[in-house]
VOTORLO-993666 format. One record per residue: residue in one letter; x, y, z of N, C-alpha, C in turn; residue number from 0; chain. Coordinates in Angstrom, 2 decimals. Layout:
<rec 'a', <X, Y, Z>, <X, Y, Z>, <X, Y, Z>, NUM, 'A'> ...
***
This chain:
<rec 'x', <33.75, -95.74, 57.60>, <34.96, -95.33, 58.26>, <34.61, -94.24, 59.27>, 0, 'A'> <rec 'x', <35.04, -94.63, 60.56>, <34.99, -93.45, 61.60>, <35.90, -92.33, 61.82>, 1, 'A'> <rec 'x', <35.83, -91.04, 61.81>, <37.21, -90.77, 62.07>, <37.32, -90.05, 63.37>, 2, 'A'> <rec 'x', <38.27, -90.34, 63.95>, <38.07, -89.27, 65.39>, <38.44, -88.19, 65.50>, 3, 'A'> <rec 'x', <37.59, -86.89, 66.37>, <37.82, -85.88, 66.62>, <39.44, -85.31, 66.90>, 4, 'A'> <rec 'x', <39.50, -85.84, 67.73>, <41.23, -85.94, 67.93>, <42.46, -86.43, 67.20>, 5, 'A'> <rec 'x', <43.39, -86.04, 66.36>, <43.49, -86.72, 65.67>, <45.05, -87.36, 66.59>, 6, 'A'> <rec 'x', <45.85, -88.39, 66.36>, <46.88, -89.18, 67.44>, <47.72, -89.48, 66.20>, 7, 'A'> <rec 'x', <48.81, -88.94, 66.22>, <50.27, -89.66, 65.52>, <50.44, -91.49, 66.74>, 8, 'A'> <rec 'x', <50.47, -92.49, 65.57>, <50.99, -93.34, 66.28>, <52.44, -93.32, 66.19>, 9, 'A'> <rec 'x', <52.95, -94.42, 66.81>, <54.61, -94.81, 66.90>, <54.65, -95.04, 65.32>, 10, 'A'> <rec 'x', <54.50, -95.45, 64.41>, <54.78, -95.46, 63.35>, <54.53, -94.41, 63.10>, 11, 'A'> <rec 'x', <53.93, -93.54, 62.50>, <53.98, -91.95, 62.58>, <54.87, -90.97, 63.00>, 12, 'A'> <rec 'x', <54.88, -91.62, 63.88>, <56.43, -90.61, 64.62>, <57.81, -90.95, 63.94>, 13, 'A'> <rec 'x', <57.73, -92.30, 63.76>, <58.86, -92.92, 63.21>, <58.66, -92.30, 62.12>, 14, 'A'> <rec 'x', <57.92, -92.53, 61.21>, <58.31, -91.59, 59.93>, <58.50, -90.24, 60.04>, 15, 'A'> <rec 'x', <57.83, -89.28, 60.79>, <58.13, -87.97, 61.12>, <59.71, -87.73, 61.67>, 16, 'A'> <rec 'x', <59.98, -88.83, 62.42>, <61.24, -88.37, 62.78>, <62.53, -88.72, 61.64>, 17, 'A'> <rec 'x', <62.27, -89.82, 60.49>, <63.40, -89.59, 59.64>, <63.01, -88.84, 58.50>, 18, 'A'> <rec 'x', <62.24, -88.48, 58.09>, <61.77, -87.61, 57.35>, <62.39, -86.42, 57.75>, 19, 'A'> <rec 'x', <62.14, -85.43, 59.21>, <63.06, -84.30, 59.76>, <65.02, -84.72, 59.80>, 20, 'A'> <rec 'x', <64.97, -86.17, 59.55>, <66.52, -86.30, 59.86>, <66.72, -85.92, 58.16>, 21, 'A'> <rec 'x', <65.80, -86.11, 57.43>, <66.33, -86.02, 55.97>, <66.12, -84.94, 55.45>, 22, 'A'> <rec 'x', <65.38, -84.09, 56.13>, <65.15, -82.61, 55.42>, <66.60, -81.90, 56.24>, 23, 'A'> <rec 'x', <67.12, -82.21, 57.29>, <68.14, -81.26, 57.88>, <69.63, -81.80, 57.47>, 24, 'A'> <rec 'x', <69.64, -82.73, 56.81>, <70.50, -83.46, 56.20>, <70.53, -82.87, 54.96>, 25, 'A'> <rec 'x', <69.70, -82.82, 53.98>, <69.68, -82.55, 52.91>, <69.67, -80.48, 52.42>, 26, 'A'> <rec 'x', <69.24, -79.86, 53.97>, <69.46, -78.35, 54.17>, <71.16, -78.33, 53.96>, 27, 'A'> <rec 'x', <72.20, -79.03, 54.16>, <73.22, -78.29, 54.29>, <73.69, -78.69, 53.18>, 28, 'A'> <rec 'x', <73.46, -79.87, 52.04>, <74.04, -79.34, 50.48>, <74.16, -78.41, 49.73>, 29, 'A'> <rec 'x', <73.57, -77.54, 50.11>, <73.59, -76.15, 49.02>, <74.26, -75.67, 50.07>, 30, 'A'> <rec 'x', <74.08, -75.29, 50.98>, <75.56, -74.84, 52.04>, <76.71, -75.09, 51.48>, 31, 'A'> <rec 'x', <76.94, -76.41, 51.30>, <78.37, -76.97, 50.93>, <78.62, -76.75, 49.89>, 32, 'A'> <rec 'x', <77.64, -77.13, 48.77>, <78.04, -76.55, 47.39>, <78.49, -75.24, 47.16>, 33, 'A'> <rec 'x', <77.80, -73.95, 47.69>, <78.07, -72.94, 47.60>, <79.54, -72.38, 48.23>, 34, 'A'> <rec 'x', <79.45, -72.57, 49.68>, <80.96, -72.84, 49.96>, <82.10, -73.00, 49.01>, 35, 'A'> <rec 'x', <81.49, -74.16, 48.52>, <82.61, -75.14, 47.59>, <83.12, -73.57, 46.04>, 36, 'A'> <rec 'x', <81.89, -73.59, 45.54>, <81.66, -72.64, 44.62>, <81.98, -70.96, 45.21>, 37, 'A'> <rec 'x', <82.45, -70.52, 46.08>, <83.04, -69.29, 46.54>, <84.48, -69.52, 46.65>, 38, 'A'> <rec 'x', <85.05, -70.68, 46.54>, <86.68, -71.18, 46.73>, <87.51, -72.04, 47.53>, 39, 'A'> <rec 'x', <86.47, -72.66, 48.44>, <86.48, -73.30, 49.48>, <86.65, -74.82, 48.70>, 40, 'A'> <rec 'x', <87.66, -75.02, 48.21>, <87.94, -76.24, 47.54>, <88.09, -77.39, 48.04>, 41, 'A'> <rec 'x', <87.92, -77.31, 49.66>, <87.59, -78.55, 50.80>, <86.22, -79.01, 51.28>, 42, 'A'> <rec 'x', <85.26, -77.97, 50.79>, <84.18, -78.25, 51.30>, <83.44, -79.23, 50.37>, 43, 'A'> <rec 'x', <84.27, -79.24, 48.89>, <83.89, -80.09, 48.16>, <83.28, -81.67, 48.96>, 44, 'A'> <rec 'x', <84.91, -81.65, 49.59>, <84.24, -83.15, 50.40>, <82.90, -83.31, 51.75>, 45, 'A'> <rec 'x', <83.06, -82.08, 51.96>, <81.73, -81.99, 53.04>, <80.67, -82.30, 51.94>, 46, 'A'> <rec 'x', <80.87, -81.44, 50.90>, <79.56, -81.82, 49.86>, <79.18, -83.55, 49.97>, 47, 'A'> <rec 'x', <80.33, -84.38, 49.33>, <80.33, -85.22, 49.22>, <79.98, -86.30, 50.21>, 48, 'A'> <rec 'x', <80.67, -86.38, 51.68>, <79.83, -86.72, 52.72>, <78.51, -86.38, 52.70>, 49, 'A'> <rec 'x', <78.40, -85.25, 52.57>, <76.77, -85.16, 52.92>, <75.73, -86.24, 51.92>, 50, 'A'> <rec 'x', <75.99, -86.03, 50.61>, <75.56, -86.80, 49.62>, <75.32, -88.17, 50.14>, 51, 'A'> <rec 'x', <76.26, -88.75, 50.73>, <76.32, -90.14, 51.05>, <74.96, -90.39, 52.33>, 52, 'A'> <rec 'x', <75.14, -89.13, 53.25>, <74.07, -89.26, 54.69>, <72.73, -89.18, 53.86>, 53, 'A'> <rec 'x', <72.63, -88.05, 53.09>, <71.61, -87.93, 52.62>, <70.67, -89.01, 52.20>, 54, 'A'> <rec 'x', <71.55, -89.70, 50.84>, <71.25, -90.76, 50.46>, <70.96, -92.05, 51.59>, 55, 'A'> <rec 'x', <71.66, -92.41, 52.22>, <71.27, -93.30, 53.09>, <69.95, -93.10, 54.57>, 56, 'A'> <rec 'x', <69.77, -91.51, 54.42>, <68.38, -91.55, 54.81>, <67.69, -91.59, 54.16>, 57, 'A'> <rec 'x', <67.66, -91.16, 53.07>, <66.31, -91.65, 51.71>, <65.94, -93.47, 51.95>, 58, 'A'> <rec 'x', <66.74, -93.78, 51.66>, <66.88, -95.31, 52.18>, <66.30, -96.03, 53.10>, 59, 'A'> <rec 'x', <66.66, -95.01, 54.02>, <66.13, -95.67, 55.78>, <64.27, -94.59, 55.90>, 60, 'A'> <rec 'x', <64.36, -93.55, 54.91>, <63.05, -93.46, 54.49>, <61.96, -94.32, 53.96>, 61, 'A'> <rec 'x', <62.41, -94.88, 52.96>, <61.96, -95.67, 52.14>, <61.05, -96.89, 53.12>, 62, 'A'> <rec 'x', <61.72, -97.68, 54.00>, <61.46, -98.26, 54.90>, <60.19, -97.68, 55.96>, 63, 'A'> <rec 'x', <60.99, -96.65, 56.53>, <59.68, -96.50, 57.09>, <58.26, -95.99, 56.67>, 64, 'A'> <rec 'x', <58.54, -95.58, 55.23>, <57.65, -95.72, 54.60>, <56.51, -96.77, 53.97>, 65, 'A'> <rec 'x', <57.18, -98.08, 53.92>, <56.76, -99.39, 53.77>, <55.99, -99.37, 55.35>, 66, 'A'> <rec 'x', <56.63, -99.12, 56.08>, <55.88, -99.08, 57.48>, <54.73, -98.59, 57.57>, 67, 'A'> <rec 'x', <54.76, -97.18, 57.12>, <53.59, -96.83, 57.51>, <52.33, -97.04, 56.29>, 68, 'A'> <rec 'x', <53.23, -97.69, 55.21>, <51.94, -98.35, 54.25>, <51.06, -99.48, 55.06>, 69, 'A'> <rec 'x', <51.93, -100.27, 55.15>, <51.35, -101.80, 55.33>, <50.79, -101.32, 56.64>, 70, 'A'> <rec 'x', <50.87, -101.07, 58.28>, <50.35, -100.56, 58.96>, <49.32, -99.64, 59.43>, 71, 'A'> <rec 'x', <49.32, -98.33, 58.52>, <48.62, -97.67, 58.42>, <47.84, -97.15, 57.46>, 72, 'A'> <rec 'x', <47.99, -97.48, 56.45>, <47.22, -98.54, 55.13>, <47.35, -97.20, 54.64>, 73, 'A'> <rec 'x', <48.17, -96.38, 54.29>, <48.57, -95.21, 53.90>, <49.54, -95.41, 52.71>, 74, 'A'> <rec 'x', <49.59, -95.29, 51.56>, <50.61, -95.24, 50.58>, <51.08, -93.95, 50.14>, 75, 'A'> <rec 'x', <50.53, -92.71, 50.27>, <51.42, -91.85, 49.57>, <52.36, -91.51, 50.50>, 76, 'A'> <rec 'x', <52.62, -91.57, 51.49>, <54.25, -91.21, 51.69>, <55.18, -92.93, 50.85>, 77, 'A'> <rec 'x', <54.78, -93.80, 50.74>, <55.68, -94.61, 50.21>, <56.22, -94.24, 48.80>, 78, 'A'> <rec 'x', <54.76, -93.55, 47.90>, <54.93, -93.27, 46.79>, <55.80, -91.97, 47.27>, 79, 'A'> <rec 'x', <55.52, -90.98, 47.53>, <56.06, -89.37, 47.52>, <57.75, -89.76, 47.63>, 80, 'A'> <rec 'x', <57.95, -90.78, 48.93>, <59.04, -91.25, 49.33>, <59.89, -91.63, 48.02>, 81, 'A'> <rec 'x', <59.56, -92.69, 47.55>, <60.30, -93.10, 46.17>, <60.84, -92.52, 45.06>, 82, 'A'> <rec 'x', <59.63, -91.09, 44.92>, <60.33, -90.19, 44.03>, <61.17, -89.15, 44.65>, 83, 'A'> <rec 'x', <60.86, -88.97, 45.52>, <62.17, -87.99, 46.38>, <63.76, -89.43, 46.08>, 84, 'A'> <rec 'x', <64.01, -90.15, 46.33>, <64.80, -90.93, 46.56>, <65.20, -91.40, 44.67>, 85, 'A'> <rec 'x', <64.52, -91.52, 44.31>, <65.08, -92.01, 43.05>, <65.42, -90.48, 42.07>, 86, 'A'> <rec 'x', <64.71, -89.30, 42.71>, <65.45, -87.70, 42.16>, <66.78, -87.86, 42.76>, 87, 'A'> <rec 'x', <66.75, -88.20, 44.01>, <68.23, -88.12, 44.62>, <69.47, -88.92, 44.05>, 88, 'A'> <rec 'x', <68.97, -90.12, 43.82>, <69.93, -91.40, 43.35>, <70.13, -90.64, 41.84>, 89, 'A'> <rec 'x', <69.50, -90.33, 41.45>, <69.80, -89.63, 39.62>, <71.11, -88.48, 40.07>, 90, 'A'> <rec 'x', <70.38, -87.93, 40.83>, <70.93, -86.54, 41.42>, <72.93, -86.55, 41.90>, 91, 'A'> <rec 'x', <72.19, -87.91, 42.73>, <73.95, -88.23, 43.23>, <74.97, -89.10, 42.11>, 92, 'A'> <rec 'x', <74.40, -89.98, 41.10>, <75.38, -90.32, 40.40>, <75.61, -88.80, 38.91>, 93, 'A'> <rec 'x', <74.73, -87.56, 38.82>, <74.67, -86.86, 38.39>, <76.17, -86.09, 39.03>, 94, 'A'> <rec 'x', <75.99, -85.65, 40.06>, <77.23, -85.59, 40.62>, <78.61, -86.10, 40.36>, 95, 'A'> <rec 'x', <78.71, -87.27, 40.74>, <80.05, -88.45, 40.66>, <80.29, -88.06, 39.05>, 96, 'A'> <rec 'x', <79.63, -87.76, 38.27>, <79.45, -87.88, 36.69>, <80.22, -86.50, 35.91>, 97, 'A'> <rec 'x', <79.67, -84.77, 36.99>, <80.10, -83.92, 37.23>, <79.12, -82.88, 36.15>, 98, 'A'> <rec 'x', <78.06, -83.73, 35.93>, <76.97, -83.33, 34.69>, <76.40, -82.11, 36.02>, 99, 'A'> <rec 'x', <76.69, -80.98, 36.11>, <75.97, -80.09, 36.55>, <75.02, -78.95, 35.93>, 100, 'A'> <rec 'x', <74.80, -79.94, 34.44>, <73.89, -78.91, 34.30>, <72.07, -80.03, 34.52>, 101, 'A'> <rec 'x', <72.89, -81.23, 35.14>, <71.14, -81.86, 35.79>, <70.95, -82.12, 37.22>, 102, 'A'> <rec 'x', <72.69, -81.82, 37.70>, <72.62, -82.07, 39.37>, <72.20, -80.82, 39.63>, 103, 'A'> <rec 'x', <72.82, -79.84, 39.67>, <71.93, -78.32, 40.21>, <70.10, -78.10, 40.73>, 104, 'A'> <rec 'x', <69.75, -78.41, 39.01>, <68.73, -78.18, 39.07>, <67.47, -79.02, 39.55>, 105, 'A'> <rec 'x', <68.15, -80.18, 39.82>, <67.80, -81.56, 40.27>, <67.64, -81.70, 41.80>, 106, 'A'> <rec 'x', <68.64, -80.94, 41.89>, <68.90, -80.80, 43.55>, <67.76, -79.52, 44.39>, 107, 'A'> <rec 'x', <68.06, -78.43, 43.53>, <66.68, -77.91, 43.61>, <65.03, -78.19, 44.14>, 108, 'A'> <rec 'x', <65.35, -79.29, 42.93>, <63.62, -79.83, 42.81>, <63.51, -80.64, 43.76>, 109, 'A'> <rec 'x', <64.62, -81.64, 44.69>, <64.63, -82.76, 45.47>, <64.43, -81.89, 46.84>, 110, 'A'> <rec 'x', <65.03, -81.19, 47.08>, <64.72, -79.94, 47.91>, <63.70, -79.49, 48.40>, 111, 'A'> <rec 'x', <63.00, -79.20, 47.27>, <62.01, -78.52, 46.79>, <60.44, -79.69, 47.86>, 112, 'A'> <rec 'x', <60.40, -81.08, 47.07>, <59.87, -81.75, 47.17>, <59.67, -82.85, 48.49>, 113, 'A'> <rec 'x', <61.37, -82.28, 49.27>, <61.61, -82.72, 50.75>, <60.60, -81.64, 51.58>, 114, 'A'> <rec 'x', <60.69, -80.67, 51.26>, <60.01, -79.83, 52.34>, <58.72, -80.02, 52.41>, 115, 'A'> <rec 'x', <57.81, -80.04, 51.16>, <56.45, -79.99, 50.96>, <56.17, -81.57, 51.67>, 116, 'A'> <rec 'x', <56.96, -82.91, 51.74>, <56.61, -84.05, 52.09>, <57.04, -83.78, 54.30>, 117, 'A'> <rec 'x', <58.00, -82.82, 54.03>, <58.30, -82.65, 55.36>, <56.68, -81.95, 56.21>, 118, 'A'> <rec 'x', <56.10, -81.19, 55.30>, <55.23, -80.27, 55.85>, <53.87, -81.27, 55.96>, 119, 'A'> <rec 'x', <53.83, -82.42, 54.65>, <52.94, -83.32, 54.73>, <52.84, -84.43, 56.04>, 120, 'A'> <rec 'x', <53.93, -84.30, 56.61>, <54.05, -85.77, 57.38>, <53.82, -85.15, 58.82>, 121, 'A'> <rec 'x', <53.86, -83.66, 59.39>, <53.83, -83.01, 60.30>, <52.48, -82.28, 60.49>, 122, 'A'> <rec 'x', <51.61, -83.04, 59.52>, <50.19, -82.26, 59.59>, <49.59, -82.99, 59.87>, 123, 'A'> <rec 'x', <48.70, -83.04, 61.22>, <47.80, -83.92, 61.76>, <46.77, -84.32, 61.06>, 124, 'A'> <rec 'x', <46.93, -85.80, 61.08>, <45.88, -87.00, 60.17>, <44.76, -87.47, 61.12>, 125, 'A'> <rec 'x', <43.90, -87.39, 60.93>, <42.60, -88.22, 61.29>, <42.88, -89.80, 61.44>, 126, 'A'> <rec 'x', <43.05, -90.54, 62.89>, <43.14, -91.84, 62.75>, <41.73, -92.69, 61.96>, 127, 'A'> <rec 'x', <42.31, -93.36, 61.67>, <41.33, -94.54, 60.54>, <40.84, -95.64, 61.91>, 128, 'A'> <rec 'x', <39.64, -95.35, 61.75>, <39.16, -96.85, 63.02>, <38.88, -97.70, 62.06>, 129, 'A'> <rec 'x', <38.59, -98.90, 62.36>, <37.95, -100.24, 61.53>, <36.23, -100.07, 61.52>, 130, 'A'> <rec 'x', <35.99, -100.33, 60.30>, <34.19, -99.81, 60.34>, <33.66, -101.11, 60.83>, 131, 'A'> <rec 'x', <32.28, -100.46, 61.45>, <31.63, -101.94, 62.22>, <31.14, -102.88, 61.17>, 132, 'A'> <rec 'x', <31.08, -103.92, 61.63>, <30.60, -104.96, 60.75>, <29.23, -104.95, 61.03>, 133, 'A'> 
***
């Protein structure tokens, strides 16, 4: 395997970089809203709740371009990293609907937690993979 000096985000790369940032700034304003909600703001409940829904449906549209940049760029851990961010969330959001807050809180936390470190992973320049000579 060669790797080059330079290292080049392709278009798939970017594509994942760019919903990956749509899902970390998506997922920044739940604890906004919750807290809101939790100071008396008994409307922001539903901002909470919208958000939940965007959130979730970029995990989703994550997921995908994650398959992308497997099969393409013969890369699997963002597919894997991807899946468990998304299936914390899916626990997370029917945790919610359920009103069990003593596993959405802390759940939400950790999904949080685990968006940023994958946010910081996907924005750190990779060494392109050439094809080794035959």
């Amino acid at each position: 395997m060669v790797i080059d000096a330079a290292p080049m985000t392709t278009p798939t790369g970017w594509a994942l970089r760019a919903v990956v940032s749509a899902h970390m700034v998506a997922i920044v304003g739940q604890p906004v809203f919750a807290g809101v909600y939790l100071t008396g703001d008994y409307d922001s409940l539903l901002w909470h709740a919208i958000g939940a829904d965007v959130v979730t449906s970029i995990g989703y549209l994550q997921v995908i371009a994650a398959i992308v940049v497997w099969v393409r760029l013969r890369r699997a851990w963002p597919f894997l990293s991807t899946m468990a961010v998304v299936a914390a969330e899916t626990v997370q959001y029917f945790a919610g609907l359920d009103g069990a807050l003593w596993l959405h809180i802390p759940l939400g936390v950790m999904t949080v937690a685990a968006l940023v470190v994958q946010f910081i992973a996907v924005w750190r320049p990779l060494p392109r993979r050439e094809a080794r000579d035959a």
